[in-house]
C-alpha positions as CSV (number, residue, x, y, z in Angstrom):
1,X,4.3,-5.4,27.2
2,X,6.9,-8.1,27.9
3,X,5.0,-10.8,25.9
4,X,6.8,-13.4,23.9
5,X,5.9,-13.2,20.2
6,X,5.4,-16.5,18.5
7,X,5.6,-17.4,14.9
8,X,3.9,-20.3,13.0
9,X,6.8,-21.6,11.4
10,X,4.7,-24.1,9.3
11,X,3.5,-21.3,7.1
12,X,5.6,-18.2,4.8
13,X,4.3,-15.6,4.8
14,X,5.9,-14.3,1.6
15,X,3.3,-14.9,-1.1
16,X,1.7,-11.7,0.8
17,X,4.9,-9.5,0.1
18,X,4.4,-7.2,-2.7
19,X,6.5,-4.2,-3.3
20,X,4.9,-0.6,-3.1
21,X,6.9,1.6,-5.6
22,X,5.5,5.9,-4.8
23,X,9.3,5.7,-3.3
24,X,10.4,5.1,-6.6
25,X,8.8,8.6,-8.3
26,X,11.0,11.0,-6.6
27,X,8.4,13.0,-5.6
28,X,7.3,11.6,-2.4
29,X,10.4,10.3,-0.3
30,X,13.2,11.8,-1.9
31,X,15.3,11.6,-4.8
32,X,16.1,8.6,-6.9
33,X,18.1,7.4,-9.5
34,X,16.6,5.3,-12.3
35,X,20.0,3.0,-12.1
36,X,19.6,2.5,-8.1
37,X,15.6,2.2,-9.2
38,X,15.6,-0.5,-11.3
39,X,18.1,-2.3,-8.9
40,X,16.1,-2.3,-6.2
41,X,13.4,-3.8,-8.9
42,X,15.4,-6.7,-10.1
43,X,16.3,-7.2,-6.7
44,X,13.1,-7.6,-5.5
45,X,11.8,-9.4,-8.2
46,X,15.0,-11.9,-7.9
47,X,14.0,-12.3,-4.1
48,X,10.8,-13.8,-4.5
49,X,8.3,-10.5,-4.8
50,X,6.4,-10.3,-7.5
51,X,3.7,-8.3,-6.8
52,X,3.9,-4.3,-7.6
53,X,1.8,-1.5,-7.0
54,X,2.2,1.8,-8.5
55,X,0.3,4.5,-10.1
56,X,0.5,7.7,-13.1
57,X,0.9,9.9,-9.3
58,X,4.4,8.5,-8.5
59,X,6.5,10.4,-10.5
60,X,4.5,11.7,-13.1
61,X,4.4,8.0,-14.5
62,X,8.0,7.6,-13.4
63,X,7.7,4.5,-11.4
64,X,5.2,2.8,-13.8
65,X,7.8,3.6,-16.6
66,X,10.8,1.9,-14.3
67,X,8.8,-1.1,-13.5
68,X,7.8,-1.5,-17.3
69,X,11.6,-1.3,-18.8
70,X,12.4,-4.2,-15.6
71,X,9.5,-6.4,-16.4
72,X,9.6,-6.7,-19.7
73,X,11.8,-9.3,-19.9
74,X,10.0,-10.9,-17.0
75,X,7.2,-13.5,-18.4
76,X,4.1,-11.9,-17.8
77,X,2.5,-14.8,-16.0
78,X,5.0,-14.3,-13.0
79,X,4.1,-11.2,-11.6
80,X,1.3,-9.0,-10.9
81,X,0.7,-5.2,-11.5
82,X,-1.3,-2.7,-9.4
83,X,-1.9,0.6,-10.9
84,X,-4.8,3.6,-10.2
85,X,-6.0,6.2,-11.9
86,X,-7.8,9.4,-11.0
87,X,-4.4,11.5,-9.3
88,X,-1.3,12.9,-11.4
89,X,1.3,14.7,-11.0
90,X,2.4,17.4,-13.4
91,X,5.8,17.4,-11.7
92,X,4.7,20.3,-9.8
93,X,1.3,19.1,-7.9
94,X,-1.1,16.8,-7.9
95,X,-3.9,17.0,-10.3
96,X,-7.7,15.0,-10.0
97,X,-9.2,13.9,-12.4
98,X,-12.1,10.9,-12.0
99,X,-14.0,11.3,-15.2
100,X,-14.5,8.3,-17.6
101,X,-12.2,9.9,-20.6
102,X,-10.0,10.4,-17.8
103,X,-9.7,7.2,-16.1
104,X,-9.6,5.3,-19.5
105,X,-6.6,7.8,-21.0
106,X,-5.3,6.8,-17.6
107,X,-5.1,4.1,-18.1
108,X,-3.9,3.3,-21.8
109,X,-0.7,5.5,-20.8
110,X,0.0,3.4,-17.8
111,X,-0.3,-0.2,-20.1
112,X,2.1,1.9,-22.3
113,X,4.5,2.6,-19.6
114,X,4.4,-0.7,-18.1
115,X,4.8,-2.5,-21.6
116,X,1.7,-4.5,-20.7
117,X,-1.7,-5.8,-22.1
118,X,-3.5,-5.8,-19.3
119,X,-3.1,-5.1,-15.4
120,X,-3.8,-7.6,-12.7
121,X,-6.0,-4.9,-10.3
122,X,-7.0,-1.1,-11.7
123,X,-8.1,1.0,-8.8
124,X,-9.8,4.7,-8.3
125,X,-6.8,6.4,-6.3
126,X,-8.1,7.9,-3.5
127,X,-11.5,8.9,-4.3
128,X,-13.8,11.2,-2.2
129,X,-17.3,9.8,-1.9
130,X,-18.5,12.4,-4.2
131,X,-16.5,11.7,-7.0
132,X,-17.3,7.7,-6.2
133,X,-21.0,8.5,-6.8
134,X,-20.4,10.8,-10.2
135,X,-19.2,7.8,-12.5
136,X,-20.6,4.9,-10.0
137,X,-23.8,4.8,-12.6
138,X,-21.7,4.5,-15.5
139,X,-19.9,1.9,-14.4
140,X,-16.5,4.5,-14.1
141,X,-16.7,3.9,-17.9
142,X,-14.9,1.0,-17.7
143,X,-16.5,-2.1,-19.0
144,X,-15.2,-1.8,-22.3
145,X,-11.6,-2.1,-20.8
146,X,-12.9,-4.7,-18.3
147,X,-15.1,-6.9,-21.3
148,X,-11.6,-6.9,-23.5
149,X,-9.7,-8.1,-20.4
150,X,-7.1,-4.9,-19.9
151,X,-8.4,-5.0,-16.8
152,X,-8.6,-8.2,-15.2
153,X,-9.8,-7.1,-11.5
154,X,-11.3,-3.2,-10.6
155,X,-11.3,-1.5,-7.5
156,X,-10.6,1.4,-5.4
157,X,-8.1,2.7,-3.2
158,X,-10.0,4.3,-0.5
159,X,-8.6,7.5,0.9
160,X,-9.8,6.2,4.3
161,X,-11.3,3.4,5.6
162,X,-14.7,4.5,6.4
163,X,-15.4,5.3,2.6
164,X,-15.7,1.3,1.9
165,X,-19.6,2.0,2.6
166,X,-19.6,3.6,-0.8
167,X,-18.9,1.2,-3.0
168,X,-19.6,-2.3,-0.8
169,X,-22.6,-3.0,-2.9
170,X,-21.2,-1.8,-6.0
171,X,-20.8,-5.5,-8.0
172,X,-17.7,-3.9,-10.2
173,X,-15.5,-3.5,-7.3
174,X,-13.4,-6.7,-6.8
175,X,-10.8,-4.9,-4.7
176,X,-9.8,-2.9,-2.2
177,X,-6.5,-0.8,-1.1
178,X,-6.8,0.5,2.4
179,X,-3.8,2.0,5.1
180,X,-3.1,-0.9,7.9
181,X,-0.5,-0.6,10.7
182,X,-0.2,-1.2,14.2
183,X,-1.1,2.4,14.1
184,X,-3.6,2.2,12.0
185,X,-6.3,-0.7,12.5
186,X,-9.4,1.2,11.5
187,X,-9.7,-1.0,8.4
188,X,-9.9,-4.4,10.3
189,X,-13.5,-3.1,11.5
190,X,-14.3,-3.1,8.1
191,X,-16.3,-6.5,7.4
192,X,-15.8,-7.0,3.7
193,X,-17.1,-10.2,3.0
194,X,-20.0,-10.4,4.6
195,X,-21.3,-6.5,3.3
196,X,-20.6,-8.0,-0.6
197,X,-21.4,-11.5,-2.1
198,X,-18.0,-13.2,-3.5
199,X,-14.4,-12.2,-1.8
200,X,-12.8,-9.0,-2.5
201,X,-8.8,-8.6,-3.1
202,X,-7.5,-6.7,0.0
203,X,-4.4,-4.6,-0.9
204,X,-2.8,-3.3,2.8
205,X,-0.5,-0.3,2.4
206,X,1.8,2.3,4.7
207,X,2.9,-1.3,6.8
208,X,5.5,1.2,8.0
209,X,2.9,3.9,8.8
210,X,5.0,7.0,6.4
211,X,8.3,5.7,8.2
212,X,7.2,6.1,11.7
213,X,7.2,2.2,12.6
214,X,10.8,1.7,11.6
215,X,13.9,2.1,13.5
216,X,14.8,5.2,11.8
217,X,11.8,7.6,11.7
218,X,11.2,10.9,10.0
219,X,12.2,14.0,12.0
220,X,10.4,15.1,14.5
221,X,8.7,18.3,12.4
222,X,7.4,17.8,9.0
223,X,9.8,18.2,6.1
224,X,9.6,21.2,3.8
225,X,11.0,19.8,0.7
226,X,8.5,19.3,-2.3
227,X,9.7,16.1,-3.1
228,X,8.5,14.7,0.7
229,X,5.3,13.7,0.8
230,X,5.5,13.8,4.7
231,X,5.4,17.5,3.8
232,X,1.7,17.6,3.8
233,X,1.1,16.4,7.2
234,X,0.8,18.8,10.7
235,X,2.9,18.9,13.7
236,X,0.3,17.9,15.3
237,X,0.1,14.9,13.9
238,X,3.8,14.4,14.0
239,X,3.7,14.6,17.7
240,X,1.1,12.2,17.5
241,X,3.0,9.5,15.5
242,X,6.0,10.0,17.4
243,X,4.4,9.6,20.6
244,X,2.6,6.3,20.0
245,X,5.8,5.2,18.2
246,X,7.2,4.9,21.3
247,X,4.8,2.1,22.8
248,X,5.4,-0.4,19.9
249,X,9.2,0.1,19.3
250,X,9.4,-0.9,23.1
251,X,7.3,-3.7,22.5
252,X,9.3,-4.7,19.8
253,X,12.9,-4.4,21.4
254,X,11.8,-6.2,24.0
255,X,11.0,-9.3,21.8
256,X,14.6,-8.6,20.3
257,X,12.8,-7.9,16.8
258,X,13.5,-4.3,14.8
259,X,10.6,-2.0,15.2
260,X,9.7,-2.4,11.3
261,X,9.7,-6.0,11.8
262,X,7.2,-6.6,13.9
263,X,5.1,-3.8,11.9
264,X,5.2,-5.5,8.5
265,X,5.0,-9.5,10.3
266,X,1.5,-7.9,12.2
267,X,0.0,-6.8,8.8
268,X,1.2,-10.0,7.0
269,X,-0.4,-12.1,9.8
270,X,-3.8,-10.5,9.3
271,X,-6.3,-12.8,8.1
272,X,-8.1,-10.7,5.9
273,X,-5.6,-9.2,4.0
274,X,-4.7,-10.8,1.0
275,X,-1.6,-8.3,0.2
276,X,1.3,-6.2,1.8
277,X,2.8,-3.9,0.1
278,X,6.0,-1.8,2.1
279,X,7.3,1.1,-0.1
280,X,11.5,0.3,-0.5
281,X,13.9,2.7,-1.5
282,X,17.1,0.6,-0.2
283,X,17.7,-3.3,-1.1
284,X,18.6,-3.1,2.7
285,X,14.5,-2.3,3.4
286,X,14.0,-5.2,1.0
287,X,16.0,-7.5,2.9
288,X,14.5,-6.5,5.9
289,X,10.9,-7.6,4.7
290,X,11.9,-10.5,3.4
291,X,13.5,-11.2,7.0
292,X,10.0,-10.5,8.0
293,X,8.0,-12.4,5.6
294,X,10.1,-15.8,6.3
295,X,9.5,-15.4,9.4
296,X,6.2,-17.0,9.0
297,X,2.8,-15.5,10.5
298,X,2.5,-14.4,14.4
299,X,0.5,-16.8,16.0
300,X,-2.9,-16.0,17.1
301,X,-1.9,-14.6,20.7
302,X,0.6,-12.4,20.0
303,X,-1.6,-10.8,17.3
304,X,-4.6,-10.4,20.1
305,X,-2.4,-8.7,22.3
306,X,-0.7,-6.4,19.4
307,X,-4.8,-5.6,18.7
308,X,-5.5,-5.1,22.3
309,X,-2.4,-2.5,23.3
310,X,-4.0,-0.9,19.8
311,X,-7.6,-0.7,21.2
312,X,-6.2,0.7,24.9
313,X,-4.1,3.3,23.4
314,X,-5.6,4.7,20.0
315,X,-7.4,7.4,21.4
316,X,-4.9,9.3,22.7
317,X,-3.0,8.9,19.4
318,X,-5.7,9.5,16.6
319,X,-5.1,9.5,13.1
320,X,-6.1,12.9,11.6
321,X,-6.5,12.5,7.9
């Protein structure tokens, strides 16, 4: 585990940086102010990133309506915008709701939010198969929006991996959104291109894995606030993340890197994502991505063995979603 990580300094990695924004709600990771918000926005923005992916869920259209008010002085050609449909929050719970009148309300109140015409990538937000295959005939209802261009590119942000099968003949689906982290590698079994003609936009989220591939991790039981979304997960598998933890953050201090680091330059130097996208809270985390990102892509090697201590060592730490 002593290997010497190497970096391709001919290439950035940075382009692949986007900015993942359910932090930004202040109903997932804690409180928020919309000052500190929108700081962390401009900051980002100002830095180089300029692609953002929210949703109606973070917030109750909280985060959508921060980015909108930072943007909108921004020239639309600069940046792209990610947003879902399908999961709300009332302010209380989540609510699901992946009917066409649903999706297409959904989605004129997020264009309102974000002071927008039309968004870069629309995605189902975690779908179950079922609900997939209830509007996958009518084409989600959604061709009007797509013909008139207020959606430039649709897909789906798959609650796990394995429900790619589902829609990789479906011809409207030009994207996907999947979790990838050292942790986390199911999706790289996935073989996109090759199950659908043309290439499909891959969106990589939770680099971080909820917090647990950073140098400051959550506690070691699940919090009981209602504005954590780490609330919903077991001890069980808090045990489990904190135990695997332990194999990469020695990995990575003994390449001299922070833990987070090496998580978010792994997922940027996968070749078949197209997108990263770390949640921030802090312009500190920013920093420490963009740290990441300039660092350039690991080189071939050190990825292999990253995937191999993965393959040795998943079993004992599965993910239990």
């Amino acid at each position: 585990m002593r290997l010497k990580f190497d970096f391709d300094q001919h290439e950035l990695s940075l382009a692949k940086l986007g900015f993942g924004t359910w932090g930004l709600g202040g109903y997932a990771y804690g409180r928020l102010s919309d000052v500190k918000a929108k700081n962390i926005i401009s900051y980002a923005f100002k830095n180089g990133i300029r692609i953002f992916d929210t949703s109606p869920l973070y917030g109750a259209g909280r985060s959508e309506k921060l980015l909108g008010e930072v943007l909108a002085s921004k020239s639309r050609s600069t940046f792209i915008l990610i947003s879902k449909a399908g999961l709300t929050h009332d302010g209380k719970s989540e609510q699901r709701n992946f009917t066409s009148r649903a999706l297409n309300y959904s989605l004129n109140d997020s264009l309102s939010r974000l002071q927008t015409n039309y968004l870069d990538y629309f995605l189902l937000h975690s779908p179950t198969p079922k609900e997939i295959l209830h509007e996958q005939r009518n084409h989600y209802g959604l061709k009007t929006a797509i013909n008139s261009k207020a959606i430039l590119n649709f897909g789906v942000s798959l609650k796990s991996p394995n429900d790619f099968s589902h829609i990789s003949n479906d011809k409207l689906v030009k994207s996907i959104e999947f979790n990838y982290s050292l942790m986390d590698q199911r999706a790289s079994f996935l073989d996109v291109d090759s199950m659908k003609s043309g290439s499909i936009y891959k969106i990589a989220r939770t680099p971080y894995n909820f917090g647990f591939l950073t140098e400051s991790p959550p506690k070691k039981s699940p919090p009981r606030s209602r504005f954590n979304h780490l609330r919903n997960w077991s001890q069980q598998q808090f045990d489990s993340w904190h135990g695997f933890r332990k194999i990469w953050i020695k990995i990575a201090h003994s390449n001299n890197m922070p833990l987070e680091e090496l998580a978010l330059a792994f997922v940027l130097s996968s070749n078949f994502v197209d997108v990263v996208i770390p949640g921030f809270m802090e312009v500190i985390q920013v920093d420490a991505a963009l740290n990441a990102a300039r660092r350039g892509p690991l080189t071939e090697k050190s990825k292999e063995f990253l995937c191999e201590i993965y393959y040795e060592t998943q079993s004992k730490y599965q993910v239990r979603k």
